[in-house]
C-alpha positions as CSV (number, residue, x, y, z in Angstrom):
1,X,99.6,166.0,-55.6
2,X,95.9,166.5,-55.4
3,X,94.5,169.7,-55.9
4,X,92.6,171.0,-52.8
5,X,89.1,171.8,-53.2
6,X,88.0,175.5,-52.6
7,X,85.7,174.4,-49.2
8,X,88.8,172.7,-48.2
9,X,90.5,175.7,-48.8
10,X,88.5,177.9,-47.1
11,X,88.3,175.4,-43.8
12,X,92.3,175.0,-43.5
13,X,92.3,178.9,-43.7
14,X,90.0,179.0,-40.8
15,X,91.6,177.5,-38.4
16,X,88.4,177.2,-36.2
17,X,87.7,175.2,-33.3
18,X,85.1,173.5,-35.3
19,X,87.1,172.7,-38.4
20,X,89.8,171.1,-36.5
21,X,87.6,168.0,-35.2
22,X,87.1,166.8,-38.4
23,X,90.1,165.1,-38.6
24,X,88.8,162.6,-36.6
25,X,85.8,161.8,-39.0
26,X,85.9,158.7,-41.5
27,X,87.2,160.5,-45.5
28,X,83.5,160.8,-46.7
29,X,81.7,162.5,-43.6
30,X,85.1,164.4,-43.4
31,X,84.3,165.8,-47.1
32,X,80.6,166.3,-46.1
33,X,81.6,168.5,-43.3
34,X,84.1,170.2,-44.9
35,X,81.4,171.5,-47.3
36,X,79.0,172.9,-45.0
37,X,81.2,174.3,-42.9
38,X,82.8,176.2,-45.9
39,X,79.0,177.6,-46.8
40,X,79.0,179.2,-43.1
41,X,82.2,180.4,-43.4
42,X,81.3,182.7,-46.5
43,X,78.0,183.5,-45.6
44,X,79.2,184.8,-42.4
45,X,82.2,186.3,-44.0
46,X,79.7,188.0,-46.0
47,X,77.3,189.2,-43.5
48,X,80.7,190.7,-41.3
49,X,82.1,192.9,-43.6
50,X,81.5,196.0,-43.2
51,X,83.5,197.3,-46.0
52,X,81.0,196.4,-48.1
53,X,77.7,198.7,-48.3
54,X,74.9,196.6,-46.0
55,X,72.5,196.8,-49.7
56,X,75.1,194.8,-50.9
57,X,75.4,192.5,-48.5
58,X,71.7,191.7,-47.9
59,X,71.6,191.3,-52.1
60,X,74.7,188.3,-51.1
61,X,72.9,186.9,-48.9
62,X,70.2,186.3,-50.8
63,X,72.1,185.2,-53.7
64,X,73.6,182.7,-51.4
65,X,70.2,181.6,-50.1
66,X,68.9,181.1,-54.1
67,X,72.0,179.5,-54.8
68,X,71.6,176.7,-52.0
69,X,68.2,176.2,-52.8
70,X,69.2,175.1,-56.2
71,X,71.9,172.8,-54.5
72,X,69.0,171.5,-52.9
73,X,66.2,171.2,-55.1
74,X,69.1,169.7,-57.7
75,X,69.7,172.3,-59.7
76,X,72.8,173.8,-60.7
77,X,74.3,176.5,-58.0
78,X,76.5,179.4,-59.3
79,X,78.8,179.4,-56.3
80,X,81.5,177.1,-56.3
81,X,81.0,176.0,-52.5
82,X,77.7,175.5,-53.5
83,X,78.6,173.0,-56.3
84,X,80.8,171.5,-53.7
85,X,78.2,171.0,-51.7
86,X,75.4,169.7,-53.2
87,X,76.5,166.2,-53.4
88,X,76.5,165.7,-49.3
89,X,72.9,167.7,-49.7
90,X,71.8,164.6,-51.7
91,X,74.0,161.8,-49.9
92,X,72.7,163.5,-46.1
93,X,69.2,164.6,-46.9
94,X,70.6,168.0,-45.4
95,X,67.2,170.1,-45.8
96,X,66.9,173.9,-47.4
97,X,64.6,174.9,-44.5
98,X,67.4,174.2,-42.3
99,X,70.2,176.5,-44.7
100,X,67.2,179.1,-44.9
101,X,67.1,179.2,-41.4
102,X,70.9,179.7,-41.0
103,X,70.9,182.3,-43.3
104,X,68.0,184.7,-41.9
105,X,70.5,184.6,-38.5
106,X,73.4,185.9,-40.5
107,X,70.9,188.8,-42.2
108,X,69.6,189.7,-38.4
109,X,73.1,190.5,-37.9
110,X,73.4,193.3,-40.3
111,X,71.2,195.5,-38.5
112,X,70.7,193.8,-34.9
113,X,72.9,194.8,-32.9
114,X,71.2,194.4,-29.5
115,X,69.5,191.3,-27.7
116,X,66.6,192.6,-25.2
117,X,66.2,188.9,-23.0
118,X,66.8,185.5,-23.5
119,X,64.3,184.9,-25.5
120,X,65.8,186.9,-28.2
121,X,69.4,185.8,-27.9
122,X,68.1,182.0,-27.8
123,X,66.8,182.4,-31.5
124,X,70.0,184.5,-32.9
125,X,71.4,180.8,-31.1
126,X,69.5,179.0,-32.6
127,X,69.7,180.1,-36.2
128,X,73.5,180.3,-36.4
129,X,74.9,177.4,-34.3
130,X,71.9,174.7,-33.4
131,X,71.2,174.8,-36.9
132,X,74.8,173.8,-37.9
133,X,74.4,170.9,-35.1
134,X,71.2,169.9,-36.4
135,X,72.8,170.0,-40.2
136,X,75.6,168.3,-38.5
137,X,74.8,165.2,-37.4
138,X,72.5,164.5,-40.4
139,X,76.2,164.0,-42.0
140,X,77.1,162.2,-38.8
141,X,74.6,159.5,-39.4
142,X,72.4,160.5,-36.7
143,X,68.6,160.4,-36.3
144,X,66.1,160.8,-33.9
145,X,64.8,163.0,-30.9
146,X,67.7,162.7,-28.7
147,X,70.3,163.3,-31.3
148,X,68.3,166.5,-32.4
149,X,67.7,167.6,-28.3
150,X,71.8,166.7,-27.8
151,X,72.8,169.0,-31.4
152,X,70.3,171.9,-30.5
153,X,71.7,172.3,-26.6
154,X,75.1,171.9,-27.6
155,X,74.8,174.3,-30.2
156,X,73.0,176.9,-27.2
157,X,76.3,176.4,-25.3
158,X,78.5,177.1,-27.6
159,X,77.3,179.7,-29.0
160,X,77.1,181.4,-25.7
161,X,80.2,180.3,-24.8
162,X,81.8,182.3,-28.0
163,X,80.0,185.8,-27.0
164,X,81.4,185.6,-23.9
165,X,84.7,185.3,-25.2
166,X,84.0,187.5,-28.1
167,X,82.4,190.7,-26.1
168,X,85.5,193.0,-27.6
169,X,85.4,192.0,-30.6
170,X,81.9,191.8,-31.0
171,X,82.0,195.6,-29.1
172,X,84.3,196.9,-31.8
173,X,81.6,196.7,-34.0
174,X,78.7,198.4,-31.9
175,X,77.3,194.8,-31.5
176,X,76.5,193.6,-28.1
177,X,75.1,189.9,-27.8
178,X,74.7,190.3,-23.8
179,X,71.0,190.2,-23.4
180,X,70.3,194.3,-22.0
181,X,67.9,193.1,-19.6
182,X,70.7,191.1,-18.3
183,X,73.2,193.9,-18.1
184,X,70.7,196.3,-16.9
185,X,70.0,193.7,-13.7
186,X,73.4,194.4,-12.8
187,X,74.3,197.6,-13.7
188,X,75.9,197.4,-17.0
189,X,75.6,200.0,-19.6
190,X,76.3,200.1,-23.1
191,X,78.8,202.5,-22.9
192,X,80.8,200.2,-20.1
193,X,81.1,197.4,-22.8
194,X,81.4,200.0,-25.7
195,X,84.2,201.3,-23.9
196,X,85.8,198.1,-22.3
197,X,85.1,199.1,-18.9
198,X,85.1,196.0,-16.2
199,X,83.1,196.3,-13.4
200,X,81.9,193.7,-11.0
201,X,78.6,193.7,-12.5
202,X,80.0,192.9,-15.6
203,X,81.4,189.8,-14.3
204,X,78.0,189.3,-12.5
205,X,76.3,189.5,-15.8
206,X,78.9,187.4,-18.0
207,X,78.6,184.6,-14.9
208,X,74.9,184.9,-15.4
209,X,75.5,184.5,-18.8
210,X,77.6,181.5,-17.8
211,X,75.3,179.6,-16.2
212,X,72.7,180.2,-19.2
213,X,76.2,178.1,-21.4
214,X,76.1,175.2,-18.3
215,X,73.0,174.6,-18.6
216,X,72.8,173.7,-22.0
217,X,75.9,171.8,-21.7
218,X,74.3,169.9,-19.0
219,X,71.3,169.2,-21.5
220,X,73.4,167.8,-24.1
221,X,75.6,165.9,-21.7
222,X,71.9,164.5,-20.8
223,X,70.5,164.1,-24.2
224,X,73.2,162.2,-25.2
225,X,72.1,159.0,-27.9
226,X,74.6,156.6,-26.1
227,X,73.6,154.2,-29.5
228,X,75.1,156.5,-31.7
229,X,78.1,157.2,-29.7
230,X,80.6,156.1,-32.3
231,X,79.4,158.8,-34.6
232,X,79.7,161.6,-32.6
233,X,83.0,161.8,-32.4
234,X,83.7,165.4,-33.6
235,X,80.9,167.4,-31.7
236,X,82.0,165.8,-28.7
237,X,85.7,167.1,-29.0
238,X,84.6,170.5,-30.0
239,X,82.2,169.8,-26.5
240,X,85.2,169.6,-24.8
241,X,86.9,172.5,-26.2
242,X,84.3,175.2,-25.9
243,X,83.8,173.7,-22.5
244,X,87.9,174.2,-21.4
245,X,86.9,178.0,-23.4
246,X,84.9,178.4,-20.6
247,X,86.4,177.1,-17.5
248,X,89.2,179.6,-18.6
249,X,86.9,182.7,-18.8
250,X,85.4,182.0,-15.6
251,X,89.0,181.6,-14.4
252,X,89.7,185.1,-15.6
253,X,86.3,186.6,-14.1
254,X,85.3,186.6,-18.2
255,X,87.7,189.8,-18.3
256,X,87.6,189.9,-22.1
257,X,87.8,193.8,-22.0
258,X,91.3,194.0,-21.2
259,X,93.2,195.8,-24.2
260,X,95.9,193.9,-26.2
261,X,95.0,190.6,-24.0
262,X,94.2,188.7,-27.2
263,X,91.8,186.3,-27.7
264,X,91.2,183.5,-25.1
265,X,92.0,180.1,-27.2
266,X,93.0,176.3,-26.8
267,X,96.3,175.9,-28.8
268,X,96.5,173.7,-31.4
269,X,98.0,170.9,-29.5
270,X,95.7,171.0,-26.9
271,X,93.0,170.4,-29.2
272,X,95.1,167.7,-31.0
273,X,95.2,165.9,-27.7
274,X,91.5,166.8,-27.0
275,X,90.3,165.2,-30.3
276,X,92.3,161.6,-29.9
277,X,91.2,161.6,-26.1
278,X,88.0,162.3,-27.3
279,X,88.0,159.1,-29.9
280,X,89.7,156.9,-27.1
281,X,87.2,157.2,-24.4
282,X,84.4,156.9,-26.6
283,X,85.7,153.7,-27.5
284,X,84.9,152.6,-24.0
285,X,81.5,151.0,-23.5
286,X,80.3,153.7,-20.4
287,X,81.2,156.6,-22.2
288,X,79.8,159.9,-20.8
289,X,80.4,163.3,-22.0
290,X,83.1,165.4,-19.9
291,X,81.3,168.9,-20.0
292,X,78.5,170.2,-18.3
């Protein structure tokens, strides 16, 4: 019996939306993805943890940001997941600018815990999720503009699509992703999503919100690089599943502040089913995303 490596490890633990399309990818891109999605996974296991002292955690961080940039320049990294790693860094051409990048999100979230407008909340996006996209389909086997315009929008809407559904959570730990100029439009205080307090302008907000999430799904849908359909497999299924995240928080006015309602998910057969649609359709030749 082969012995699993520790990325694939940490990925099965997971059990993240984004982890379970890769069992549609081809063995080698599988691996590659595996990989970096096991670096995001500790970095932002390390940047969450409030048990340990935040000194301590920006030292990790850093740590994890030298060690990467020896996977990169090919040198020899410390961290296992690292090691693992810097093969697909090689292989894809995945760049340290972009892992830097991805990193300096996961530091503003040790001390950040409000977003004043768009603007602000686009960047947080941007760092933590586009950047994954954009890392992404470089182990896809994608290139050019509209593959980069399709990985940054997606990455927009799903990230927004996640603090929607994570607001008590998120809350819990005095962190509130809603834009304040946003919740101040309609009424919305800190305390109200401190406290779990629904209101209609909290749903006017979160569908605000919303729209910001359509949007971006509407881009990607757009942007699509029809050429290098057959690759994208995997980001299209987790399209689809973030997009189904949201049709069912708009179905529940995005009443995440309910106590003990758990968190909004798509079962693990639904995404089963989601993935091999997914892999069917775009085997058609006038494919077109289904979200957005």
């Amino acid at each position: 019996m082969t012995q699993l490596t520790q990325s694939q490890l940490i990925t099965a633990k997971s059990g993240s939306n984004l982890a379970a399309a890769f069992f549609l990818l081809a063995q080698p891109k599988r691996r590659g993805m595996i990989a970096l999605y096991a670096f995001c996974r500790e970095i932002d296991d390390v940047a969450d943890d409030d048990a340990v002292p935040l000194v301590e955690r920006v030292e990790q961080l850093q740590q994890w940001r030298d060690d990467i940039r020896r996977a990169c320049e090919w040198g020899q990294p410390q961290f296992q997941v690292c090691r693992e790693l810097r093969p697909f860094i090689r292989e894809y051409n995945l760049p340290f600018t972009l892992f830097d990048e991805l990193i300096v999100g996961m530091e503003s979230d040790l001390e950040k815990t409000r977003y004043s407008d768009f603007d602000e909340l686009k960047l947080y996006c941007h760092r933590v999720a586009s950047v994954v996209g954009l890392l992404s389909i470089r182990i896809f086997g994608c290139e050019g503009d509209a593959a980069q315009h399709y990985a940054e929008n997606l990455g927009q809407a799903l990230q927004l699509t996640n603090i929607l559904r994570d607001v008590a959570e998120d809350a819990a730990r005095s962190r509130i992703y809603l834009p304040q100029s946003i919740l101040g439009k309609h009424s919305v205080s800190d305390e109200d999503v401190l406290e779990g307090r629904f209101t209609v302008g909290y749903e006017n907000a979160a569908q605000e919100i919303a729209e910001r999430a359509w949007a971006h799904y509407r881009l990607a849908r757009e942007a699509f690089p029809h050429r290098q359909k057959h690759l994208l497999v995997a980001s299209e299924a987790m399209g689809v599943i973030y997009w189904r995240l949201l049709m069912k928080l708009r179905a529940m006015r995005y009443n995440v502040l309910v106590p003990d309602r758990g968190k909004v998910k798509i079962n693990r057969l639904a995404k089963l089913g989601i993935g091999l649609k997914t892999w069917l359709r775009l085997r058609r030749k006038a494919y077109k995303p289904v979200y957005g």
